[in-house]
Every structure is written in structure tokens, then in C-alpha cells.
Chimera marker file (.cmm) of the C-alpha trace (Angstrom):
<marker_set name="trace">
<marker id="1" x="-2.780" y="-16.679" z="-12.406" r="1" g="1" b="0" radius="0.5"/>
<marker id="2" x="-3.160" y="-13.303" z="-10.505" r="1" g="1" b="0" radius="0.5"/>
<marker id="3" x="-3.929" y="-13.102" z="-6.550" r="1" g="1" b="0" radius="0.5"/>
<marker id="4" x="-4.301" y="-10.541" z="-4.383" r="1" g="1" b="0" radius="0.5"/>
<marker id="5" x="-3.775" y="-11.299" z="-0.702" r="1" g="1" b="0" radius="0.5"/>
<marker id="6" x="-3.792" y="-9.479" z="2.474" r="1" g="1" b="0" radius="0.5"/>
<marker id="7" x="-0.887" y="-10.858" z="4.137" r="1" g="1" b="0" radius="0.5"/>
<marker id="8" x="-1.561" y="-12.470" z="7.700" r="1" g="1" b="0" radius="0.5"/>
<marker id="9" x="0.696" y="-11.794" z="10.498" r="1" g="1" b="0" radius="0.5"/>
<marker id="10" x="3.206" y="-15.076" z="10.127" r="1" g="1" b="0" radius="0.5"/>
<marker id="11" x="3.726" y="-14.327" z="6.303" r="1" g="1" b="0" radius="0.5"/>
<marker id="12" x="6.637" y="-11.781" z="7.735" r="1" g="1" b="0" radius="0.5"/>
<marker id="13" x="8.773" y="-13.025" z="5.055" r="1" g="1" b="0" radius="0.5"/>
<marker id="14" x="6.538" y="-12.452" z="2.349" r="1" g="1" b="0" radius="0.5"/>
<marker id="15" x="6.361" y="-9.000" z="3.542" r="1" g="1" b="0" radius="0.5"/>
<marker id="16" x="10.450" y="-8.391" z="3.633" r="1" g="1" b="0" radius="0.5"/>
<marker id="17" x="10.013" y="-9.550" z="-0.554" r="1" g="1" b="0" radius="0.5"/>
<marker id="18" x="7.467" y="-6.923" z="-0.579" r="1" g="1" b="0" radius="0.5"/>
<marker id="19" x="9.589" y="-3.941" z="1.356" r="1" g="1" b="0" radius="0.5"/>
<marker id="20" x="12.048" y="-5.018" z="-1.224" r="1" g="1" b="0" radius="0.5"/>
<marker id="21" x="10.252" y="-4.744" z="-4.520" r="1" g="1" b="0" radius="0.5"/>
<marker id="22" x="9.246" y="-1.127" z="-2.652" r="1" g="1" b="0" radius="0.5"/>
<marker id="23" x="13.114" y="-0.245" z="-2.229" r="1" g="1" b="0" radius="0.5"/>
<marker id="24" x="13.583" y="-1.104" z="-5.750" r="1" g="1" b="0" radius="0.5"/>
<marker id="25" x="10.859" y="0.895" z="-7.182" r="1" g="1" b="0" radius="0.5"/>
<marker id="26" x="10.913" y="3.800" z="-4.535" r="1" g="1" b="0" radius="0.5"/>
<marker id="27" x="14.458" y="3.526" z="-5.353" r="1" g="1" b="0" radius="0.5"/>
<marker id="28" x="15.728" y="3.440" z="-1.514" r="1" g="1" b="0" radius="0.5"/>
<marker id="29" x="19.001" y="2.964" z="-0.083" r="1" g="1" b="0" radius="0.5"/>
<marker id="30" x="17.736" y="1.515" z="3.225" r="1" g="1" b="0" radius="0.5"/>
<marker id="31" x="18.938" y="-1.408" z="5.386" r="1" g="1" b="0" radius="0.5"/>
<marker id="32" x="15.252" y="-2.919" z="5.579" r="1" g="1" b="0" radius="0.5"/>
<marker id="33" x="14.536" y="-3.856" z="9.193" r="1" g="1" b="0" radius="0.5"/>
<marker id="34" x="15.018" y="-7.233" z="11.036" r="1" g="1" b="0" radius="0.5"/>
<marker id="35" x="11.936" y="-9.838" z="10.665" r="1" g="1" b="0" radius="0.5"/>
<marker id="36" x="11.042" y="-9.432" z="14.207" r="1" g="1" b="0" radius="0.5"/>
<marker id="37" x="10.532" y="-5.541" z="13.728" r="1" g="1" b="0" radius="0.5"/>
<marker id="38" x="8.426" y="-6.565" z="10.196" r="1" g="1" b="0" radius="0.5"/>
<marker id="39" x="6.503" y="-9.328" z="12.578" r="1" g="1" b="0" radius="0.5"/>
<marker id="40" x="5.363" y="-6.198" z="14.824" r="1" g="1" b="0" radius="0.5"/>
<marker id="41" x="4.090" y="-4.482" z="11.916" r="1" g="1" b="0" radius="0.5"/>
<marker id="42" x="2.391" y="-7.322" z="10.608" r="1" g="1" b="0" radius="0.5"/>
<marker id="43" x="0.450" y="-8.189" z="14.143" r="1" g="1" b="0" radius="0.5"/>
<marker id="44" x="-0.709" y="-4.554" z="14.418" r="1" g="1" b="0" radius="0.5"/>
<marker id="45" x="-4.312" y="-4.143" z="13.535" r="1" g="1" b="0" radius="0.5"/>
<marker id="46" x="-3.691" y="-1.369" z="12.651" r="1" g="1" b="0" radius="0.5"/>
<marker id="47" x="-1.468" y="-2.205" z="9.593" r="1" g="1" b="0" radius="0.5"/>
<marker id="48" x="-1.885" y="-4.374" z="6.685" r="1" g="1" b="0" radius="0.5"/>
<marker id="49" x="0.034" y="-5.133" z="3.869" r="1" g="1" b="0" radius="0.5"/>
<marker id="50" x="-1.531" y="-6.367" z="0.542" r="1" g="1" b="0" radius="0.5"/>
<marker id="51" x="0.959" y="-8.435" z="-2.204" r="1" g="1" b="0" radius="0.5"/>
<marker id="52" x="0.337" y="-9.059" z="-6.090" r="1" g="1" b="0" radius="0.5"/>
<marker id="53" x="0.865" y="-12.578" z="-6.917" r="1" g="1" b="0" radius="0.5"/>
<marker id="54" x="1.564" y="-14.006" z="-10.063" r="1" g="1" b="0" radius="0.5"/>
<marker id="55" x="2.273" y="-18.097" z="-10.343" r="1" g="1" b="0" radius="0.5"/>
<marker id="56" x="3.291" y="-17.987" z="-6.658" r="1" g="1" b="0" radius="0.5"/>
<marker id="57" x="5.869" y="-14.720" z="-6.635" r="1" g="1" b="0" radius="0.5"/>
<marker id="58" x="5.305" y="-11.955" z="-5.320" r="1" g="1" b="0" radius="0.5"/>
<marker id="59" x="5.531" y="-8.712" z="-7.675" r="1" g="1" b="0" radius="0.5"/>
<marker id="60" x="3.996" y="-6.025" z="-5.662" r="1" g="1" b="0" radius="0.5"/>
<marker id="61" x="1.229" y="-4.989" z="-3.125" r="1" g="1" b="0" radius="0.5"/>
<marker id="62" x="1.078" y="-2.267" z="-0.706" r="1" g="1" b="0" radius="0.5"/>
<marker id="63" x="0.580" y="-1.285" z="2.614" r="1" g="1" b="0" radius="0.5"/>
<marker id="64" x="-1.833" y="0.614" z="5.013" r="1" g="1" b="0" radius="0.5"/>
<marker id="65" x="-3.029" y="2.089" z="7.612" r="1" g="1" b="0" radius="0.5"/>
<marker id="66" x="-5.845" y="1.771" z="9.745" r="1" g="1" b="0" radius="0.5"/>
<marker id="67" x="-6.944" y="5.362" z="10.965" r="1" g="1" b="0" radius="0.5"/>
<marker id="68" x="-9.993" y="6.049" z="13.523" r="1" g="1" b="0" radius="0.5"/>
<marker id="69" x="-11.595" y="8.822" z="13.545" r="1" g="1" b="0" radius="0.5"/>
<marker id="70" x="-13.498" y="11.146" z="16.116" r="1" g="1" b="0" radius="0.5"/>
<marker id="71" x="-15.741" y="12.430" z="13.810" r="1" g="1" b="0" radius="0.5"/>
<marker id="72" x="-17.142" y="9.053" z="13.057" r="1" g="1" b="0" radius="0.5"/>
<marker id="73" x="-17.228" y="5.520" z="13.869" r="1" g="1" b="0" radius="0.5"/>
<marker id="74" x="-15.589" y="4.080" z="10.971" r="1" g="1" b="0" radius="0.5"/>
<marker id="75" x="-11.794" y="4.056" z="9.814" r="1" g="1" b="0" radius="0.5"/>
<marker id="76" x="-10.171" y="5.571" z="7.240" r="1" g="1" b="0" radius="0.5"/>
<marker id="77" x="-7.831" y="3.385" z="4.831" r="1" g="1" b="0" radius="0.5"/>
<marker id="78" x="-4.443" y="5.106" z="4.301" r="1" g="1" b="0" radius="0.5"/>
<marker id="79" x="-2.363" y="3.555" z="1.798" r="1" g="1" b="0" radius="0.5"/>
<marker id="80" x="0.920" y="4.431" z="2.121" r="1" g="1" b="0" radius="0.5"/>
<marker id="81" x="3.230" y="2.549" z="-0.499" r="1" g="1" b="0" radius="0.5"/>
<marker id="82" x="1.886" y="1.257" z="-3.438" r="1" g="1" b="0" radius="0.5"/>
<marker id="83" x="4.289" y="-0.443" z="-5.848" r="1" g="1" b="0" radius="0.5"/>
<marker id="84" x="4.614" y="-3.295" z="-8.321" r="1" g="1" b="0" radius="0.5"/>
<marker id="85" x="8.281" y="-4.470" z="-9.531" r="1" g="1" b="0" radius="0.5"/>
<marker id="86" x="9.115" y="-2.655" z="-12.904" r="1" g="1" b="0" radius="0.5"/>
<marker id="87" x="8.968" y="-5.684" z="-15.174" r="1" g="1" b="0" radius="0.5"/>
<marker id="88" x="5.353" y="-6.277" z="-13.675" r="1" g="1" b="0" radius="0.5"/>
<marker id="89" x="4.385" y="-2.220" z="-14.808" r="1" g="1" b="0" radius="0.5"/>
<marker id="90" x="1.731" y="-1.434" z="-17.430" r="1" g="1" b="0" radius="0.5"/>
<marker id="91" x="-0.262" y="-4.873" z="-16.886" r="1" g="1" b="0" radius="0.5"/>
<marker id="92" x="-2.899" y="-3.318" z="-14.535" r="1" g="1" b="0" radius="0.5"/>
<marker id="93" x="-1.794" y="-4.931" z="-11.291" r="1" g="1" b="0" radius="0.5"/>
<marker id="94" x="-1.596" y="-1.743" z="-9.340" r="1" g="1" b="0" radius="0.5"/>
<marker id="95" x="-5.167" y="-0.831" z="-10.570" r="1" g="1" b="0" radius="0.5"/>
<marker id="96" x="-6.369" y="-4.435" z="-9.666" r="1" g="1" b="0" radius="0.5"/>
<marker id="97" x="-4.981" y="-3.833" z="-6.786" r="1" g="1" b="0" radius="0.5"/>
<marker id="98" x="-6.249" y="-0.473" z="-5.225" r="1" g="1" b="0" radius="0.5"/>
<marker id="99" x="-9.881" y="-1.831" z="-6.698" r="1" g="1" b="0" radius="0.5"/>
<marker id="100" x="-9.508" y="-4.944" z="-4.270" r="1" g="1" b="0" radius="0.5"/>
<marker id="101" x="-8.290" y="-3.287" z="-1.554" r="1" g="1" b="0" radius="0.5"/>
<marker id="102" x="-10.860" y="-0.468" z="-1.602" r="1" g="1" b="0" radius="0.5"/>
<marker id="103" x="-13.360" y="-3.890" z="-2.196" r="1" g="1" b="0" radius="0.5"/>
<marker id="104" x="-11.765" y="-5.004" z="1.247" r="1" g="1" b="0" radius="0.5"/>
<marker id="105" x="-12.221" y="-1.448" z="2.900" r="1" g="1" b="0" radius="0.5"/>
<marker id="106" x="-16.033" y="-1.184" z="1.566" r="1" g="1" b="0" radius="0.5"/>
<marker id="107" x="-16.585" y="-4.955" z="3.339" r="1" g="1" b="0" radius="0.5"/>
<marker id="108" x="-14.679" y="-4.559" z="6.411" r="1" g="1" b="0" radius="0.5"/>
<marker id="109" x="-16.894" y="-0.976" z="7.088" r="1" g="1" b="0" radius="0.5"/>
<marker id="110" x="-14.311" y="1.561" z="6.231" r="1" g="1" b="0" radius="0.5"/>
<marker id="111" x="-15.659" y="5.332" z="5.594" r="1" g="1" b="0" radius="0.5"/>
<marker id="112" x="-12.870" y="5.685" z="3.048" r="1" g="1" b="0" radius="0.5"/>
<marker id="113" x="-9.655" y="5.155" z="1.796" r="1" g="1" b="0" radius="0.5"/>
<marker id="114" x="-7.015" y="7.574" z="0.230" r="1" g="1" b="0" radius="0.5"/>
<marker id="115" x="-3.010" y="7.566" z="-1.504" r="1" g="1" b="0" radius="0.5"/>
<marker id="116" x="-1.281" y="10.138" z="-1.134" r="1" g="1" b="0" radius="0.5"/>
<marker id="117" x="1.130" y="11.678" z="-4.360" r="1" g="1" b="0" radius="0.5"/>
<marker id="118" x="3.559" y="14.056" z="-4.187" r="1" g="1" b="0" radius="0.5"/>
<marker id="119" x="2.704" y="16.324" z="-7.726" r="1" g="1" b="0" radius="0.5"/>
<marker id="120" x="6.339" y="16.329" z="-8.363" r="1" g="1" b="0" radius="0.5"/>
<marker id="121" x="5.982" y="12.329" z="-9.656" r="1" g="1" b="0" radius="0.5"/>
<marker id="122" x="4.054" y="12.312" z="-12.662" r="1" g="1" b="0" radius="0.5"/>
<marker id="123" x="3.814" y="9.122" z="-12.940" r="1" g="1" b="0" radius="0.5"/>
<marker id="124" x="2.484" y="8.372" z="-9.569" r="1" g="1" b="0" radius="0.5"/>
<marker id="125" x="-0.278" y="11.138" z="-10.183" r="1" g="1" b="0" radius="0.5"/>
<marker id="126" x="-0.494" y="9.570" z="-13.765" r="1" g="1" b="0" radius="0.5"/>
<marker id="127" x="-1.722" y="6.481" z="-12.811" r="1" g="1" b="0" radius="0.5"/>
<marker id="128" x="-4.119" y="7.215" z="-9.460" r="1" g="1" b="0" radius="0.5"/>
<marker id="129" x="-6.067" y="9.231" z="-12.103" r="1" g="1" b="0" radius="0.5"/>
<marker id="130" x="-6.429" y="5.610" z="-13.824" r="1" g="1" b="0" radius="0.5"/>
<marker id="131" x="-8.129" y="4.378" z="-11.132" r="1" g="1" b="0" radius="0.5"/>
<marker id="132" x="-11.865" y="4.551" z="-9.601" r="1" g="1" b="0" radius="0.5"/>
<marker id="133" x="-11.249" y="6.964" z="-7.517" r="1" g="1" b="0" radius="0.5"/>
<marker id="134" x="-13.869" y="9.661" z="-6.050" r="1" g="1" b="0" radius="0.5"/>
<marker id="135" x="-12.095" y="12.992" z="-5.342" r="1" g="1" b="0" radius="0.5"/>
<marker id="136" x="-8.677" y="14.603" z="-5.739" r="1" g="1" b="0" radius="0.5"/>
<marker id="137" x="-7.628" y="17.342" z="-3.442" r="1" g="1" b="0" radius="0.5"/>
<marker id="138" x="-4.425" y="18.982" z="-3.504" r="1" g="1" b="0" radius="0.5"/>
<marker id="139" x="-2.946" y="19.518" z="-0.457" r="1" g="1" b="0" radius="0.5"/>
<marker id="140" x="0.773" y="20.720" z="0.773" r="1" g="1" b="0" radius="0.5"/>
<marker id="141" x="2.323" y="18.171" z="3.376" r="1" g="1" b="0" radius="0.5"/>
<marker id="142" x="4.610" y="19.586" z="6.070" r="1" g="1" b="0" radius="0.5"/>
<marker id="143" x="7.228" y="17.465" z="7.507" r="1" g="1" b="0" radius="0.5"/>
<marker id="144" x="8.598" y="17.612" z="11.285" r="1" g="1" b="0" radius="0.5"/>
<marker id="145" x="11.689" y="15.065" z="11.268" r="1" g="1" b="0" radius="0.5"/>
<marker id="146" x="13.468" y="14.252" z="14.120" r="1" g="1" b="0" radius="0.5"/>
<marker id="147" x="16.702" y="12.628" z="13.116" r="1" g="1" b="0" radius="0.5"/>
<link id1="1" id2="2" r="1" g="1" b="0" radius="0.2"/>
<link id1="2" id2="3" r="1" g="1" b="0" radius="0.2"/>
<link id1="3" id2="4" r="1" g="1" b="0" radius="0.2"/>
<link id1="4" id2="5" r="1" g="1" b="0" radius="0.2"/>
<link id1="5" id2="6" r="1" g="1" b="0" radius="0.2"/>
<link id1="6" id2="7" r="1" g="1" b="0" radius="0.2"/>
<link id1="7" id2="8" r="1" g="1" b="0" radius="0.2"/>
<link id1="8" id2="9" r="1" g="1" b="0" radius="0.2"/>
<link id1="9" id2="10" r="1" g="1" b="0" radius="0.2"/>
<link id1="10" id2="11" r="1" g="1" b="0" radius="0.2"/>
<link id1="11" id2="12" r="1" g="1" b="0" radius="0.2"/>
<link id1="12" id2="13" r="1" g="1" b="0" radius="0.2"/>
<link id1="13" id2="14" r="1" g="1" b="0" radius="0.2"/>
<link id1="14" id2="15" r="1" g="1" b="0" radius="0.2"/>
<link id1="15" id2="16" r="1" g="1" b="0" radius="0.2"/>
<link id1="16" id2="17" r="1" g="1" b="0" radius="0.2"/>
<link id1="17" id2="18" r="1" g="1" b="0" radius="0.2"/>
<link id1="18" id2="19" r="1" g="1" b="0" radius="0.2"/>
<link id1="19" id2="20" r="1" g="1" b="0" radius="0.2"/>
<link id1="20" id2="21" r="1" g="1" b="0" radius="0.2"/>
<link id1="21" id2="22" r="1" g="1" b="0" radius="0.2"/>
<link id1="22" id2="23" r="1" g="1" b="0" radius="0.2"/>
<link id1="23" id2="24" r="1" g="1" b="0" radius="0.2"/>
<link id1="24" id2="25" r="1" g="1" b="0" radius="0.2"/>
<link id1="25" id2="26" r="1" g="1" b="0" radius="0.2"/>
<link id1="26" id2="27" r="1" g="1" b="0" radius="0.2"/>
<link id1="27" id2="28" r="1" g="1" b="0" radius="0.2"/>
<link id1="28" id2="29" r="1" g="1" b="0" radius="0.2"/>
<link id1="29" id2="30" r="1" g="1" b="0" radius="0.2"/>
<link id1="30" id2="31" r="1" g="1" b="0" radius="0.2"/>
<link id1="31" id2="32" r="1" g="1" b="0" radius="0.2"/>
<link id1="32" id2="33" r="1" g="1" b="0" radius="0.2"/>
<link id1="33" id2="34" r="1" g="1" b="0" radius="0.2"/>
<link id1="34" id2="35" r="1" g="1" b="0" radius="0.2"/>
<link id1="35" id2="36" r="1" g="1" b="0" radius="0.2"/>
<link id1="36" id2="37" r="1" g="1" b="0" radius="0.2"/>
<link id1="37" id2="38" r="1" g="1" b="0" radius="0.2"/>
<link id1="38" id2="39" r="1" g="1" b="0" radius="0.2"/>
<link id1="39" id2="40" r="1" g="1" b="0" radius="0.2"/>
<link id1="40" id2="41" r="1" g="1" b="0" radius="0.2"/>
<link id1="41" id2="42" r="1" g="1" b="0" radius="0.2"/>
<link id1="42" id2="43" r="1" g="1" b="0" radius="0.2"/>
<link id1="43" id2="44" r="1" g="1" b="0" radius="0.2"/>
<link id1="44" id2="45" r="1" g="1" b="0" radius="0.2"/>
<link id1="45" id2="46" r="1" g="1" b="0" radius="0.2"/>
<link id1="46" id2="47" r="1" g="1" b="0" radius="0.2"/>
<link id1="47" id2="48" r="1" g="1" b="0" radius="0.2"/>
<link id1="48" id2="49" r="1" g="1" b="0" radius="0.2"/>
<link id1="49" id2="50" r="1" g="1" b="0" radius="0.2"/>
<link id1="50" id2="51" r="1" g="1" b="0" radius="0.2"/>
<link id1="51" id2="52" r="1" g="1" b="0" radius="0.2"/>
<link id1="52" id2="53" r="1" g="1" b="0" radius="0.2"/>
<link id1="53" id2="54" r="1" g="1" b="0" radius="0.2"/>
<link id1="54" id2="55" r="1" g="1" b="0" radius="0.2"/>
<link id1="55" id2="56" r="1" g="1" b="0" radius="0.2"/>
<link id1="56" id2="57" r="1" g="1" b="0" radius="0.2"/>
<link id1="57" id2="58" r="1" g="1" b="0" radius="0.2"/>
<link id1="58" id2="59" r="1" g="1" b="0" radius="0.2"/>
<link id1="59" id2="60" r="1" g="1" b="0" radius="0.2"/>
<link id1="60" id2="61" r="1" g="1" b="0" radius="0.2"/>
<link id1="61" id2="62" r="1" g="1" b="0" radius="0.2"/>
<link id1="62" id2="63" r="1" g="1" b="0" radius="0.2"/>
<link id1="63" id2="64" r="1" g="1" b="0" radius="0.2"/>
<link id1="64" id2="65" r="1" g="1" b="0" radius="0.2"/>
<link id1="65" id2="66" r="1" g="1" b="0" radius="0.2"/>
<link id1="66" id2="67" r="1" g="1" b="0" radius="0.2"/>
<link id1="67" id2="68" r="1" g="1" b="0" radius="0.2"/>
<link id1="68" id2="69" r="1" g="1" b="0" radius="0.2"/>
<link id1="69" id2="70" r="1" g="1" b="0" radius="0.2"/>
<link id1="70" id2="71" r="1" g="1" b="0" radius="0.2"/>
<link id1="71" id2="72" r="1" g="1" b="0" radius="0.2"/>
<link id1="72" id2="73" r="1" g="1" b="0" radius="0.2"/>
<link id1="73" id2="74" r="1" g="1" b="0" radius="0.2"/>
<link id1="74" id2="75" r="1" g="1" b="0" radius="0.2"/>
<link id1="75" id2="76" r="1" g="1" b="0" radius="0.2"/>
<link id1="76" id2="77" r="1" g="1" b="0" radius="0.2"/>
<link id1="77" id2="78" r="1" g="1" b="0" radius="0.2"/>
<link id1="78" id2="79" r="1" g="1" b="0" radius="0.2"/>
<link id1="79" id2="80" r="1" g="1" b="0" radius="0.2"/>
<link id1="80" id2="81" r="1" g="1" b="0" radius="0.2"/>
<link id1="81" id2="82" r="1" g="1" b="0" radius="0.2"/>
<link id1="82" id2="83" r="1" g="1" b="0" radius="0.2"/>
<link id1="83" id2="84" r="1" g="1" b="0" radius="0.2"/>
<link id1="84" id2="85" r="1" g="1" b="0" radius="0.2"/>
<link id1="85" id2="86" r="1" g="1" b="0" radius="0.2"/>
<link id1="86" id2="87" r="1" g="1" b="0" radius="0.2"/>
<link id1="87" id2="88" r="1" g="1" b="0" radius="0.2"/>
<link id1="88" id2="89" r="1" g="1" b="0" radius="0.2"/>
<link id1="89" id2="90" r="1" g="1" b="0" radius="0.2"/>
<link id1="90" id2="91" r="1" g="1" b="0" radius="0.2"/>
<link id1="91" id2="92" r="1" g="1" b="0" radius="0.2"/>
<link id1="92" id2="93" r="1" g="1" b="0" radius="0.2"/>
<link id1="93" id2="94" r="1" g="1" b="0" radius="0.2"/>
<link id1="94" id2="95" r="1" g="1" b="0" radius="0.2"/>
<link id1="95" id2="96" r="1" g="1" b="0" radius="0.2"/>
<link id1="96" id2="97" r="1" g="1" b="0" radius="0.2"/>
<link id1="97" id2="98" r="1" g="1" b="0" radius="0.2"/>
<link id1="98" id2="99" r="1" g="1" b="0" radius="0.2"/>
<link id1="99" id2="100" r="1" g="1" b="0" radius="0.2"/>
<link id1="100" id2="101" r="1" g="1" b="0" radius="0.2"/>
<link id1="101" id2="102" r="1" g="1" b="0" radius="0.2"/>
<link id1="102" id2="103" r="1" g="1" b="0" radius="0.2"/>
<link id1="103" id2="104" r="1" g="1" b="0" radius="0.2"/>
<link id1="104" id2="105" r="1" g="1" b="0" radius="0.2"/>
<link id1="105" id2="106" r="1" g="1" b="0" radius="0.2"/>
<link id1="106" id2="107" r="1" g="1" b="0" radius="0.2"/>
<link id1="107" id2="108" r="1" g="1" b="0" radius="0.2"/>
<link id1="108" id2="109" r="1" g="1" b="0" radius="0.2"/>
<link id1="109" id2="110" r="1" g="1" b="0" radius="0.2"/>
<link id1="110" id2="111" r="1" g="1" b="0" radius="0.2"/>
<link id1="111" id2="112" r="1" g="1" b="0" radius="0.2"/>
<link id1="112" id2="113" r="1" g="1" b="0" radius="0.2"/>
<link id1="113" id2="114" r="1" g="1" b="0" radius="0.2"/>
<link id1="114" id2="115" r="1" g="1" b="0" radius="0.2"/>
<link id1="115" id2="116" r="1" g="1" b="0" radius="0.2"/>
<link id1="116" id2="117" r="1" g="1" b="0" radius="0.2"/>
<link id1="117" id2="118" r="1" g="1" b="0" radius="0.2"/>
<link id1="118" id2="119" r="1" g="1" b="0" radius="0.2"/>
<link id1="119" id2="120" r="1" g="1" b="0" radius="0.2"/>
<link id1="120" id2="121" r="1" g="1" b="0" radius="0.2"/>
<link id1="121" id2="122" r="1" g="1" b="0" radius="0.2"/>
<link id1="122" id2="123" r="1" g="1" b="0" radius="0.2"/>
<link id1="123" id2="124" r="1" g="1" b="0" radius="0.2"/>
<link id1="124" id2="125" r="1" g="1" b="0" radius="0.2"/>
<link id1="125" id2="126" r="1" g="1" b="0" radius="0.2"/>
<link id1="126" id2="127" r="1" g="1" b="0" radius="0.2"/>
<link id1="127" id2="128" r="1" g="1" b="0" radius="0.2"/>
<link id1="128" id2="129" r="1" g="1" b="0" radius="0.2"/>
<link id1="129" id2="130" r="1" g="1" b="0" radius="0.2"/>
<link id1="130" id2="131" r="1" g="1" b="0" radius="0.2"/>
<link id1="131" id2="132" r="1" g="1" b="0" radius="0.2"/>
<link id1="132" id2="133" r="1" g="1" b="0" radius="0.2"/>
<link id1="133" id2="134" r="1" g="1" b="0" radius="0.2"/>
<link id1="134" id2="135" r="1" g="1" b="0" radius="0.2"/>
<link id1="135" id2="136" r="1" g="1" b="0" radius="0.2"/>
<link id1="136" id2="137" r="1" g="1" b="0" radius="0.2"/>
<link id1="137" id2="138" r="1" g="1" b="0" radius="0.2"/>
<link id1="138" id2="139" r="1" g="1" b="0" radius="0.2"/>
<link id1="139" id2="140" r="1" g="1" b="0" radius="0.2"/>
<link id1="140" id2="141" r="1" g="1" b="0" radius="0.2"/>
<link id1="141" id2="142" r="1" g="1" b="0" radius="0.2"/>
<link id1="142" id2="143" r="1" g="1" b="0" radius="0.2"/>
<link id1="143" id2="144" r="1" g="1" b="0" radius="0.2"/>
<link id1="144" id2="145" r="1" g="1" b="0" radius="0.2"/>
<link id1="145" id2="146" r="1" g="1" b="0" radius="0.2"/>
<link id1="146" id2="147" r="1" g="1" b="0" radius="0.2"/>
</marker_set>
């Protein structure tokens, strides 16, 4: 059986499993923060994280952020990673899943919601063109980093 869950903010360990399915299939070398920091995300309202579960493991989800707007009332959705583990690929989880978290955005009074891709990964681009989605853009993204 399939669910699809926003995670509330005491599931903090479900959402390490999930930053780890993310380092696996983002293919990161990172130390993934403590559970305290991950509790901090996961009490923001302005973050959410979403998680694919099949017969009670969790095999993907992804995450997002809550942007408001000045030229209108209602948030933007900004999904920021989107993965499901490799041996859970090419089952149509991750399209089940953007479809019930753009359900959640339409209920919850969102203007929109939007993934970035970088064109580079062809797969990524690949499969967002699988999905409902309303409009592609191409845009260049300019990075300031600080460490």
C-alpha cells in the first residue's frame, strides 16, 4: 500500500530517512545535520517535507517551501528536492507525488507551485515533463555562496 504524508513536526526522524534517501540519490557527501537542527526545519511553517510510503518505509518524498508574495495574497509552493530511492524509480511515485502535493497546495490556497531543474540532468527534466504541469520557463540561476 502507497501513502503520501506530509510529515508533522515530531516525525524528525522520519525526515533524517528522508534527507538520506536524498543523499543517496542526489549523490551527496554530506554529514546530514543533528535532529534538533532537522526539528527546526520541521516546526517552520514555512517548510514541509512530504515522504512516499510503501508497507510502512519510507522510499522518498520531498521538501518545500512556503514563499509569500507582495504581489498577491497567496504563497507560492517551492519544491526544492524531490527524490525517491533508486530501487523505488520507474513505479510512478514521484509523479504521485508532485500530483498530491500540488492537490495539497490547490486546498491549502496556494497561487502556485514550481521545481526547479538544472537542463544539464536529463533525467530530472525527463521526468517533470511527465507530470501535470502548466508552464516551463527556462531560466539561468546565479549563485552568491558564502563559504
Amino acid at each position: 500500500m502507497i501513502q503520501i504524508i506530509k510529515l508533522e513536526s515530531n516525525e524528525v526522524k522520519d525526515f533524517r530517512k528522508l534527507v538520506e534517501i536524498f543523499t543517496v540519490v542526489f549523490e551527496h557527501d554530506i554529514k546530514i545535520p543533528s535532529l534538533n537542527y532537522l526539528q527546526g526545519l520541521l516546526s517552520n511553517p514555512n517548510f514541509m517535507a512530504f515522504v512516499v510510503i510503501i508497507d510502512g518505509e519510507i522510499v522518498g518524498g520531498l521538501t518545500m517551501y512556503v514563499l509569500h508574495q507582495y504581489y498577491s495574497t497567496k504563497p507560492l509552493a517551492y519544491m526544492y528536492d524531490v527524490g525517491i530511492a533508486p530501487e523505488y524509480q520507474g513505479q510512478g511515485l514521484g509523479k504521485s507525488l508532485i500530483a498530491e502535493v500540488c492537490h495539497f497546495c490547490e486546498e491549502n490556497g496556494f497561487d502556485a507551485a514550481y521545481v526547479e531543474a538544472e537542463e544539464e540532468d536529463v533525467e530530472a527534466v525527463s521526468f517533470y515533463r511527465k507530470t501535470a504541469y502548466s508552464n516551463e520557463m527556462l531560466a539561468r540561476h546565479f549563485t552568491y555562496s558564502f563559504t
